[in-house]
Backbone as ProteinMPNN parsed JSONL, in Angstrom:
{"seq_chain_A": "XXXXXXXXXXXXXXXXXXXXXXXXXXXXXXXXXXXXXXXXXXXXXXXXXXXXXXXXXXXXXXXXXXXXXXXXXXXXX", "coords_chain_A": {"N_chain_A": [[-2.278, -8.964, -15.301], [-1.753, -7.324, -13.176], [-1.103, -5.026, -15.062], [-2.938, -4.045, -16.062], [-4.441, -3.234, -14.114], [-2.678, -0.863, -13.118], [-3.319, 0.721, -15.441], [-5.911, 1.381, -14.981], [-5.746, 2.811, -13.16], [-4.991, 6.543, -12.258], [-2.228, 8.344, -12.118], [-1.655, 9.686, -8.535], [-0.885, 12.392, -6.393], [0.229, 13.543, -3.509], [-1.128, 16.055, -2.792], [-3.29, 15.195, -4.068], [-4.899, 14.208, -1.737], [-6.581, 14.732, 1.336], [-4.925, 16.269, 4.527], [-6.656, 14.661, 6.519], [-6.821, 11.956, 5.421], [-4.402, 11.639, 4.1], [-2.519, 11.613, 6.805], [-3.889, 9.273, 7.824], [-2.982, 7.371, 5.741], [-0.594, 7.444, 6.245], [-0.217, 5.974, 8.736], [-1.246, 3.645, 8.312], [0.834, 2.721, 6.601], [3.062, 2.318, 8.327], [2.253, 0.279, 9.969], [0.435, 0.75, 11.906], [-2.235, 1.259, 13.656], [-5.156, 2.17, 11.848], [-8.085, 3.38, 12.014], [-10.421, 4.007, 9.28], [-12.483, 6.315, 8.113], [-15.506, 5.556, 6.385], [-16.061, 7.398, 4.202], [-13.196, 8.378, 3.919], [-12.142, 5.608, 3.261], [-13.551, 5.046, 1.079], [-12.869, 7.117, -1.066], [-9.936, 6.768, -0.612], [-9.906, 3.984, -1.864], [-10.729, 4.598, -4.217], [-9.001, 6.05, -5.374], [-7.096, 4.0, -5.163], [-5.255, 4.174, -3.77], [-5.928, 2.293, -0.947], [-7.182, -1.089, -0.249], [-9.347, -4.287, 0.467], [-7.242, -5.098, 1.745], [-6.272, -3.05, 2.966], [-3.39, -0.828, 2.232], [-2.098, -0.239, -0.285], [0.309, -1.668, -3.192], [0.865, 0.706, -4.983], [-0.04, 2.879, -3.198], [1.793, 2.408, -0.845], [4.494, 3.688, -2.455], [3.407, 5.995, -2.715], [3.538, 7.197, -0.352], [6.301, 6.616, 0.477], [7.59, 7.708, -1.269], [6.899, 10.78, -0.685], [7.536, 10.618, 2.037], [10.051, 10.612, 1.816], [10.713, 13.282, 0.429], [10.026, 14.689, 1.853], [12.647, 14.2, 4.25], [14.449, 15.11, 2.446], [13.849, 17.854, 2.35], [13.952, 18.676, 4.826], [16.944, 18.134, 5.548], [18.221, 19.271, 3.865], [17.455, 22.174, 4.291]], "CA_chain_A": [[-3.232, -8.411, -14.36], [-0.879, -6.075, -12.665], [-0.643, -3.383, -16.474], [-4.528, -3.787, -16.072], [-4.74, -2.445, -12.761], [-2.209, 0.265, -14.146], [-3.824, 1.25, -16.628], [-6.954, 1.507, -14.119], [-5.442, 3.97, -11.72], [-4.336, 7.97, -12.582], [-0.859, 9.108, -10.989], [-2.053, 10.25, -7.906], [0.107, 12.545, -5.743], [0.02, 13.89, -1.86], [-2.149, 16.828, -3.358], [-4.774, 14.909, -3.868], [-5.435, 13.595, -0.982], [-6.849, 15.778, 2.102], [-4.639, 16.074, 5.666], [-6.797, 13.281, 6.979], [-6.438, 10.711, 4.403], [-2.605, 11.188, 4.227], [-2.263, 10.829, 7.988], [-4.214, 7.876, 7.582], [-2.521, 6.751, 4.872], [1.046, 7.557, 6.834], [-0.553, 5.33, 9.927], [-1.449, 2.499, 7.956], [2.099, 2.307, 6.449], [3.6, 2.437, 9.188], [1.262, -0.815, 10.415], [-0.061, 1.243, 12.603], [-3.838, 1.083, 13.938], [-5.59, 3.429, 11.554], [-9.889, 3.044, 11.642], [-10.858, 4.759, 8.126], [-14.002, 6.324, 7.588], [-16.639, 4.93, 5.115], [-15.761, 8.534, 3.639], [-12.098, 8.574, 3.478], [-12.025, 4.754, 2.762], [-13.764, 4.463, -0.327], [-11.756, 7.679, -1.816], [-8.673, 6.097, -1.403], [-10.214, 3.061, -2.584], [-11.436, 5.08, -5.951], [-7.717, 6.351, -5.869], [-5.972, 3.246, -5.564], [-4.501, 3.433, -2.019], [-5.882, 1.05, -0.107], [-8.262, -2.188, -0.763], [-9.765, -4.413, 0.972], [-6.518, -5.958, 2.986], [-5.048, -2.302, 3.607], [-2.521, -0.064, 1.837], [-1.833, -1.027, -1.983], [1.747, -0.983, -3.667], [0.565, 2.332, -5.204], [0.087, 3.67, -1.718], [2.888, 2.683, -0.373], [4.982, 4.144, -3.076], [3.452, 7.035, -3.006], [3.818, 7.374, 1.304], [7.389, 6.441, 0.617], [8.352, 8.839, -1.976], [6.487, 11.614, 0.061], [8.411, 10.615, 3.406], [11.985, 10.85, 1.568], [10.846, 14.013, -0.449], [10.005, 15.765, 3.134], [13.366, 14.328, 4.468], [15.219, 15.78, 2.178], [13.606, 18.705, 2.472], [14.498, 19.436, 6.499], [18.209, 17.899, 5.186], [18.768, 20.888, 3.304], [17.318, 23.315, 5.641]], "C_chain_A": [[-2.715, -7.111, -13.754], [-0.984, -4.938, -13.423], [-2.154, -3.348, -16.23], [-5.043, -2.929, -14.658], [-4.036, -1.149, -12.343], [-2.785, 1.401, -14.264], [-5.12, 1.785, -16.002], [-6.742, 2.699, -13.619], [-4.919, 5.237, -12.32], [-3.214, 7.89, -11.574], [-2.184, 9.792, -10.126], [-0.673, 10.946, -6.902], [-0.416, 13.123, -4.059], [-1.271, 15.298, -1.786], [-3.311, 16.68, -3.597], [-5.385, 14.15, -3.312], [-5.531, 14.518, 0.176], [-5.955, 15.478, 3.281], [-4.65, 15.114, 6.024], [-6.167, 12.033, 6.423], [-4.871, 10.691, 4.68], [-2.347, 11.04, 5.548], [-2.927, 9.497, 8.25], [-3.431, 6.533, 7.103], [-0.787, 6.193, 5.137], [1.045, 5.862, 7.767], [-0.6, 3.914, 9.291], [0.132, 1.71, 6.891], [3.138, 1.941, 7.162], [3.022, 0.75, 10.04], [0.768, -0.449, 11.192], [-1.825, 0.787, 12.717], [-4.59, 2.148, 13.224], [-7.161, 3.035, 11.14], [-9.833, 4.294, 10.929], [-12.527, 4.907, 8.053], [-14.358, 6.017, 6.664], [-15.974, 6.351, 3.919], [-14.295, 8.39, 2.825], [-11.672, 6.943, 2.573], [-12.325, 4.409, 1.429], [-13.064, 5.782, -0.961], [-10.718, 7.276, -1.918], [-8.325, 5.188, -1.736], [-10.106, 3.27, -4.216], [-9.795, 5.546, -6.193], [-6.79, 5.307, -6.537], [-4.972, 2.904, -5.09], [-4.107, 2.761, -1.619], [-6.926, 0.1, -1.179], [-8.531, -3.086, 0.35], [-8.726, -5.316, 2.265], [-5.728, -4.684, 3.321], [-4.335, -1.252, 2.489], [-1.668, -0.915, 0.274], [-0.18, -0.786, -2.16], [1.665, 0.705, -4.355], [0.666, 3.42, -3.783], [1.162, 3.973, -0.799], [4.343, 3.208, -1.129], [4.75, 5.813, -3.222], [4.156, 7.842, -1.411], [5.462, 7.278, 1.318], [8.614, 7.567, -0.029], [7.936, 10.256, -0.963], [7.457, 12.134, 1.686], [9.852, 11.188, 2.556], [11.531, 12.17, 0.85], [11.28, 15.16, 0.97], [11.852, 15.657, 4.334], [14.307, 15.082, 4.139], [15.45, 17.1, 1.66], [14.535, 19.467, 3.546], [16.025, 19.044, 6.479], [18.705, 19.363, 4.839], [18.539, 22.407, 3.794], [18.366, 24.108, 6.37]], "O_chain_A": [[-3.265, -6.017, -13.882], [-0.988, -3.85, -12.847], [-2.54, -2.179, -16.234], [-5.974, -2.14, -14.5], [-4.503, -0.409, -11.478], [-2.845, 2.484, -13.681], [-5.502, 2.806, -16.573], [-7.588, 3.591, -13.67], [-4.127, 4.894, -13.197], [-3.306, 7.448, -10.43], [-3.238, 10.237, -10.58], [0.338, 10.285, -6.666], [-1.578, 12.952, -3.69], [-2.103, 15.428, -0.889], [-4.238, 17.484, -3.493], [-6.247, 13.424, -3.805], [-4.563, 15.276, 0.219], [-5.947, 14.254, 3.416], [-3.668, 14.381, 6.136], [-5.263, 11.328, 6.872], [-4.273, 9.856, 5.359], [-1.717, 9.986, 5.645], [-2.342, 8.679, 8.96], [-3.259, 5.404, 7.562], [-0.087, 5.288, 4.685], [1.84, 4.932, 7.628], [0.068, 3.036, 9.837], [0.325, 0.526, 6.615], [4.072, 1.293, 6.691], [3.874, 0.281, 10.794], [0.247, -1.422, 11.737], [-2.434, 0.091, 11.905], [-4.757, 3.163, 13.9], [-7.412, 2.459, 10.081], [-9.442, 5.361, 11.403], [-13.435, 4.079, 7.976], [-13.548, 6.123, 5.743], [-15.46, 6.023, 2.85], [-14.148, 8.312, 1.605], [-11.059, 6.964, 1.505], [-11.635, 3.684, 0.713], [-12.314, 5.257, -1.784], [-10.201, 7.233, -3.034], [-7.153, 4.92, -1.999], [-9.655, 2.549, -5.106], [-9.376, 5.344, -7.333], [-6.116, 5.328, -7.567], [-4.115, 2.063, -5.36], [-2.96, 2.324, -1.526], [-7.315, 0.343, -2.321], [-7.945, -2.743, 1.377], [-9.125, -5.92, 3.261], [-4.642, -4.846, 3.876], [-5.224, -0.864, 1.731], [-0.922, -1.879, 0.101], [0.484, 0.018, -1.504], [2.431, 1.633, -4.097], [1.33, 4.436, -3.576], [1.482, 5.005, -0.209], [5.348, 3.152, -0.419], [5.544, 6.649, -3.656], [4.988, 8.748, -1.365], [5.985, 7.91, 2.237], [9.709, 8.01, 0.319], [8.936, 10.775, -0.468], [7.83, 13.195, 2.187], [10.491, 12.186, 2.887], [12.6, 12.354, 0.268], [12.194, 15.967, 1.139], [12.242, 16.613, 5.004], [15.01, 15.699, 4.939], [16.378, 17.563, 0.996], [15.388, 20.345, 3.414], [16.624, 19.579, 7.412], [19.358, 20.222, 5.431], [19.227, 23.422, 3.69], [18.043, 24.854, 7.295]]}, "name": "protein", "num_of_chains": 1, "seq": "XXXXXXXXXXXXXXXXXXXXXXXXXXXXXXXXXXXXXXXXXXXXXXXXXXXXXXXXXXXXXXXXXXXXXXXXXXXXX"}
């Protein structure tokens, strides 16, 4: 079930998702309180985000790599 749901989804990266959405997407990793619009919700539904309990392993993989990419960005600074 898991290679099927895969095989479902495109790489998605921080690029293609707008401002909102990724602060959304930050908030709801975080367990934070984040109310999604009908709008932003079903895009990062169609992405592969979230679903209907929240923030997918895709999502949070991508929020995770994103956080450590930007750390070790302002590291090297």
């Amino acid at each position: 079930m898991a290679e099927l749901n895969r095989a479902r989804h495109k790489m998605v990266s921080r690029r293609d998702v707008s401002y909102t959405e990724w602060n959304n997407l930050v908030a709801l990793y975080r367990h934070e309180s984040a109310s999604l619009s009908r709008d932003i919700e079903g895009r990062c539904r169609g992405l592969g985000l979230t679903d209907g309990n929240g923030i997918t392993d895709a999502g949070k993989q991508l929020v995770e790599h994103e956080l450590l990419m930007e750390r070790r960005t302002r590291l090297q600074d």
